[in-house]
C-alpha positions as MATLAB code, in Angstrom:
seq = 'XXXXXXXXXXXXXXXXXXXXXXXXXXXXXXXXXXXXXXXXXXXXXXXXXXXXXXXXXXXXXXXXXXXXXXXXXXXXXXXXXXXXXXXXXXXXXXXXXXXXXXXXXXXXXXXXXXXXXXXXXXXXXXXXXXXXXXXXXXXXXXXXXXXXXXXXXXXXXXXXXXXXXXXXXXXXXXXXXXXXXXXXXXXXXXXXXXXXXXXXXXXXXXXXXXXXXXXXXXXXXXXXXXXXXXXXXXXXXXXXXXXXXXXXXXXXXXXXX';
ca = [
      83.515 -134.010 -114.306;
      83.652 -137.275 -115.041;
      86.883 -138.394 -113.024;
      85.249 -136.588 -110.148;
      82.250 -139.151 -110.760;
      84.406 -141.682 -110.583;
      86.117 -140.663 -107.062;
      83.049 -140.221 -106.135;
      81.859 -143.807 -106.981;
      85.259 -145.532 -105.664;
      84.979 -143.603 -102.559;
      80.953 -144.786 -102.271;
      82.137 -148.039 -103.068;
      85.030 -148.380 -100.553;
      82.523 -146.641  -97.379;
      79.906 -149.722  -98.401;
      82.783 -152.499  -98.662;
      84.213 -150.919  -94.889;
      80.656 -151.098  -93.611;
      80.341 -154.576  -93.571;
      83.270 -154.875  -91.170;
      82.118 -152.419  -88.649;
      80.487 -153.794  -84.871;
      77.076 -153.310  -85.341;
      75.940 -152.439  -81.863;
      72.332 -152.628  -80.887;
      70.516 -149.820  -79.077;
      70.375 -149.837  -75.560;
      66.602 -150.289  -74.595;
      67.421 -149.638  -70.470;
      70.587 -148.748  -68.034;
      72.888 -151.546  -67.005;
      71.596 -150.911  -63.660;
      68.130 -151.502  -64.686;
      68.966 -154.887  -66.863;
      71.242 -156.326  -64.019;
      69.543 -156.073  -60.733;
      66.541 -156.849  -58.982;
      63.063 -155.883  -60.323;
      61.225 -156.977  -57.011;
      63.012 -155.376  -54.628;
      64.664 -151.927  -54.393;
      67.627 -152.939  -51.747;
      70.649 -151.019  -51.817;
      74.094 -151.891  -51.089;
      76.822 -149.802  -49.398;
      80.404 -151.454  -49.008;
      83.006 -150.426  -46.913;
      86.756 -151.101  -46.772;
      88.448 -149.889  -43.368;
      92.011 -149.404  -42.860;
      92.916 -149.465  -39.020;
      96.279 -149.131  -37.348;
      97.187 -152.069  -36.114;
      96.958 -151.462  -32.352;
      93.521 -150.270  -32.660;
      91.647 -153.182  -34.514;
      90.617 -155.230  -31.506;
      89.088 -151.691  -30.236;
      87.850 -150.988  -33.212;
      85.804 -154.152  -33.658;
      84.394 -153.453  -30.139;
      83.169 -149.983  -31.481;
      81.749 -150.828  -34.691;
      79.668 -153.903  -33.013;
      78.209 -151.645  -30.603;
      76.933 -148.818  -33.007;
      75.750 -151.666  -35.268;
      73.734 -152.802  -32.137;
      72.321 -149.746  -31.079;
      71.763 -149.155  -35.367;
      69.652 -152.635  -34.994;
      67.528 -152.024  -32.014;
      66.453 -148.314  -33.783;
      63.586 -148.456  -36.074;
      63.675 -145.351  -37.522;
      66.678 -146.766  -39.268;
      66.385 -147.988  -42.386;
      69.338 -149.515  -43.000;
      71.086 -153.321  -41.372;
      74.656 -154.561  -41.591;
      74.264 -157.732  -43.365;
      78.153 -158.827  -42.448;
      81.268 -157.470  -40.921;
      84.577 -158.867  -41.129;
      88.033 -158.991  -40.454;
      90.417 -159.609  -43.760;
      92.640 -162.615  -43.037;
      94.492 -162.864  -46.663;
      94.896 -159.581  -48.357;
      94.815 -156.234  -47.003;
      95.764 -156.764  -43.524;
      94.056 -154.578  -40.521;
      90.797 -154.254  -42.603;
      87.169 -154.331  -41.694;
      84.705 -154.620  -44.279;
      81.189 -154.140  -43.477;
      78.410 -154.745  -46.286;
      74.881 -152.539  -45.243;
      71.457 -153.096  -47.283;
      69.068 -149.985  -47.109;
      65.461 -151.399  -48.424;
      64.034 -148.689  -50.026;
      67.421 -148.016  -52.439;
      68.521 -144.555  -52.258;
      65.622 -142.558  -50.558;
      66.182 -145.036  -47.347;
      70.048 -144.059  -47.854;
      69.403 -140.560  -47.532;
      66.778 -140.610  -44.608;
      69.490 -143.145  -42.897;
      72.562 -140.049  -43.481;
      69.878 -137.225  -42.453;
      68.962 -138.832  -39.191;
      72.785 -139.956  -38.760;
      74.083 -136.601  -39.113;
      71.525 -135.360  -35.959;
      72.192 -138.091  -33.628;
      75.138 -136.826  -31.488;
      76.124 -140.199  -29.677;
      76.700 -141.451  -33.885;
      78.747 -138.160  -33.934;
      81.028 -138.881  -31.399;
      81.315 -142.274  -32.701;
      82.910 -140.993  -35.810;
      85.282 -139.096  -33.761;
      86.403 -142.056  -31.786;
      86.663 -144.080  -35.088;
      88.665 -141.334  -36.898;
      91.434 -141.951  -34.419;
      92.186 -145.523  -35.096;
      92.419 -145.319  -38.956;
      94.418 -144.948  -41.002;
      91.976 -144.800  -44.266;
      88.793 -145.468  -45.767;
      86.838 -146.412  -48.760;
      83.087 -146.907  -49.829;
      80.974 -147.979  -52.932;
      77.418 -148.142  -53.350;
      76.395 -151.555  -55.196;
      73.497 -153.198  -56.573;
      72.362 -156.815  -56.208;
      72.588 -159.062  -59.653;
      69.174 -160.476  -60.065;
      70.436 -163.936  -60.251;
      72.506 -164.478  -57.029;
      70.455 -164.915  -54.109;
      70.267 -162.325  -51.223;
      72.621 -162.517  -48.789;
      70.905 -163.611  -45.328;
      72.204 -164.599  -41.650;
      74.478 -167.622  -41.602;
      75.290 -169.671  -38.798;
      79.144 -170.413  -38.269;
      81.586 -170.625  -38.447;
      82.815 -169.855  -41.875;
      85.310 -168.405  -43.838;
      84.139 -166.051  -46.546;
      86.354 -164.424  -49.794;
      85.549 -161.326  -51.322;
      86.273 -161.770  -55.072;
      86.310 -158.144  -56.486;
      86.843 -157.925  -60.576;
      87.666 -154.527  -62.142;
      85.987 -154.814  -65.542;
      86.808 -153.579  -68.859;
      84.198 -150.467  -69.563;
      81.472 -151.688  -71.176;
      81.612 -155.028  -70.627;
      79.086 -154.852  -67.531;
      75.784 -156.725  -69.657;
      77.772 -159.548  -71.232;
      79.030 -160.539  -67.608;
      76.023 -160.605  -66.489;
      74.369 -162.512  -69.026;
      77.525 -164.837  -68.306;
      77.036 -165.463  -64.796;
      73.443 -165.537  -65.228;
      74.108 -169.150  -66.763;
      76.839 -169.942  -65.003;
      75.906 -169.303  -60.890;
      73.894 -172.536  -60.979;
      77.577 -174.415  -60.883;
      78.488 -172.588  -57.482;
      75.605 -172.551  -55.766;
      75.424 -176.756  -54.945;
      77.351 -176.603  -51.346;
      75.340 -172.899  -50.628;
      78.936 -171.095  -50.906;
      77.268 -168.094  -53.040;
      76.581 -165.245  -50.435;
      75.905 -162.377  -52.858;
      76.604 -160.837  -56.000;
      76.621 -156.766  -56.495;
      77.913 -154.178  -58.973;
      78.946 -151.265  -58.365;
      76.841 -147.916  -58.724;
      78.765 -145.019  -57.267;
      82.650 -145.089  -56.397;
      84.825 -147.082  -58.316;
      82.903 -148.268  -61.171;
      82.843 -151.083  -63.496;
      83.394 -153.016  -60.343;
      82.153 -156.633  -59.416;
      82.048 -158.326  -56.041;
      81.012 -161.850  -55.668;
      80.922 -162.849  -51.950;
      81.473 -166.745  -50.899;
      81.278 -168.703  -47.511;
      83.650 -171.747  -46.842;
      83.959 -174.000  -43.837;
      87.782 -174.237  -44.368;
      90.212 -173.298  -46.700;
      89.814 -177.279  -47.637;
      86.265 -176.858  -48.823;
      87.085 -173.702  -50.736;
      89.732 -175.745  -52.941;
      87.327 -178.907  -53.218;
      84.421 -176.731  -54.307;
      85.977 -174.657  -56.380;
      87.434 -177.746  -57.845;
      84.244 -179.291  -58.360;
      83.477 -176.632  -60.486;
      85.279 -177.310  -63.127;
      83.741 -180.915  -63.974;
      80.118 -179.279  -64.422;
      79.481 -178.665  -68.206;
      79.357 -175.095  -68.969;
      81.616 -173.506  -66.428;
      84.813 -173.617  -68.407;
      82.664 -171.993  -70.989;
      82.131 -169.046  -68.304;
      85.735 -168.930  -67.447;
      87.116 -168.545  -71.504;
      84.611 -165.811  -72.028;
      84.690 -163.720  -68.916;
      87.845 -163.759  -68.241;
      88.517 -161.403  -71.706;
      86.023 -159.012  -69.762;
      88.474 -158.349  -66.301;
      91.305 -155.680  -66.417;
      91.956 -157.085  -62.882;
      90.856 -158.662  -60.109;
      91.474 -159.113  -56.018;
      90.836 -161.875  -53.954;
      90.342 -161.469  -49.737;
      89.790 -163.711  -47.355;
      87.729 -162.834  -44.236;
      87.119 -163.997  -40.713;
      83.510 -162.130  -39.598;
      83.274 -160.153  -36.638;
      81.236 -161.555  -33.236;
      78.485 -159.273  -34.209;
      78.440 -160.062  -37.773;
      74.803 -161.513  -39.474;
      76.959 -163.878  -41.888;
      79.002 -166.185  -39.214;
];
C-alpha cells in the first residue's frame, strides 16, 4: 500500500515538474479571420491564376478586358476587377486578375447567381475554356493594416509575393507586419495585403508596385536601414514553409497601371 503511495506521489510529482515545460497557449477569443481583417468594411477578395497556351494570350487579354468592361458598366453587379495582369517573371502565359465584391460573401453569391443566367457570360466561358490550359482561384481577405488597393496611374511594374505559412502561424504574422508595413509604405509601393479564406490556405499575398526593376532593388534596399525591419525579417521568416515571387506587367484594361 504504501509503495503504491509512493508511485503514486513520484508519478504526481514528475506530471507537476513536466508541466512547467509545456506551451501554455491562450484561448482563442475570435477566428483569425475576424482578428486579421477589416472591421469597417466587409470587401471580399477573389484571386485568380490563369494558365493560357501560349498562342492564345494576346486573344485572351482581348476577351477578359471586354467582359470586365461590360462587368463595369452593369450595376446589378456587385463585384469590380481591381487589377489584371500579365506575369513577366515566374509562371509564364499567366493572367492574374484580383476582384473585390463589397458586401463579402452574400455580394459573391448574388454576383455567381446572376452570372450563371446571363448567356453572353456563358458563352464567354466557352470561348475562354479553349485557350487554357488551367486554372486556379482563392478567396482572400484584406489585413486591416495594409491599405486598400485603388486605381494607379502607370506605368508600373507590380510583384506578387505569395508565402505558404506554417499552420498556425497566421496571428503572429499578422501582429508582425502590423508593425512592420510602416517601413514599405514610404515610396507608396504597398498595393494590398490579403489572406487566404477558401482554396489553398494558410496563404499570404502581399502585392507591390515599382516603376522599374531599379526602384524595386533601391526600395527594398532602403528597407533594411529602418529600425525594426530586420526584426520582422528574423521572426517571420521561422513562420514560411515557402514562398513565390511574380512579377507582372498589367493588362490595358487593368485599374492598377
Amino acid at each position: 500500500m504504501l509503495s503504491d503511495a509512493r508511485r503514486f506521489s513520484e508519478s504526481s510529482d514528475k506530471g507537476w515538474f513536466r508541466s512547467l515545460f509545456v506551451h501554455k497557449v491562450d484561448a482563442r477569443k475570435d477566428a483569425h479571420s475576424n482578428l486579421l481583417s477589416k472591421k469597417e468594411t466587409s470587401n471580399l477578395y477573389k484571386i485568380q491564376f490563369h494558365n493560357v497556351k501560349p498562342e492564345c494570350l494576346d486573344e485572351y487579354n482581348s476577351l477578359e478586358a471586354e467582359v470586365q468592361r461590360r462587368l463595369h458598366q452593369d450595376q446589378d453587379f456587385p463585384c469590380e476587377v481591381v487589377g489584371s495582369w500579365n506575369t513577366w517573371y515566374g509562371e509564364q502565359d499567366q493572367a492574374v486578375h484580383l476582384w473585390r465584391y463589397r458586401g463579402g460573401y452574400p455580394a459573391l453569391t448574388e454576383c455567381l447567381q446572376k452570372l450563371r443566367a446571363n448567356k453572353e457570360y456563358l458563352e464567354f466561358r466557352k470561348e475562354r475554356a479553349k485557350m487554357l490550359i488551367s486554372r486556379q482561384n482563392q478567396l482572400l481577405l484584406e489585413f486591416s493594416f495594409w491599405n486598400e488597393p485603388l486605381p494607379r496611374k502607370g506605368p508600373n511594374l507590380y510583384e506578387l509575393r505569395t508565402y505558404k505559412l506554417k499552420p498556425g502561424t497566421m496571428l503572429e504574422w499578422g501582429n508582425r507586419w502590423a508593425r512592420a508595413i510602416k517601413h514599405r509604405q514610404e515610396n507608396n509601393e504597398a498595393v494590398g495585403g490579403f489572406f487566404s479564406q477558401i482554396g489553398d490556405l494558410y496563404v499570404v499575398h502581399h502585392l507591390w508596385a515599382y516603376e522599374s526593376l531599379q526602384s524595386r532593388e533601391e526600395t527594398r534596399n532602403s528597407a533594411w536601414q529602418k529600425e525594426g525591419w530586420d526584426v520582422n525579417v528574423y521572426y517571420t521568416v521561422p513562420l514560411v514553409r515557402s514562398m513565390e515571387s511574380r512579377l507582372m506587367i498589367p493588362t490595358k484594361s487593368s485599374p492598377l497601371q
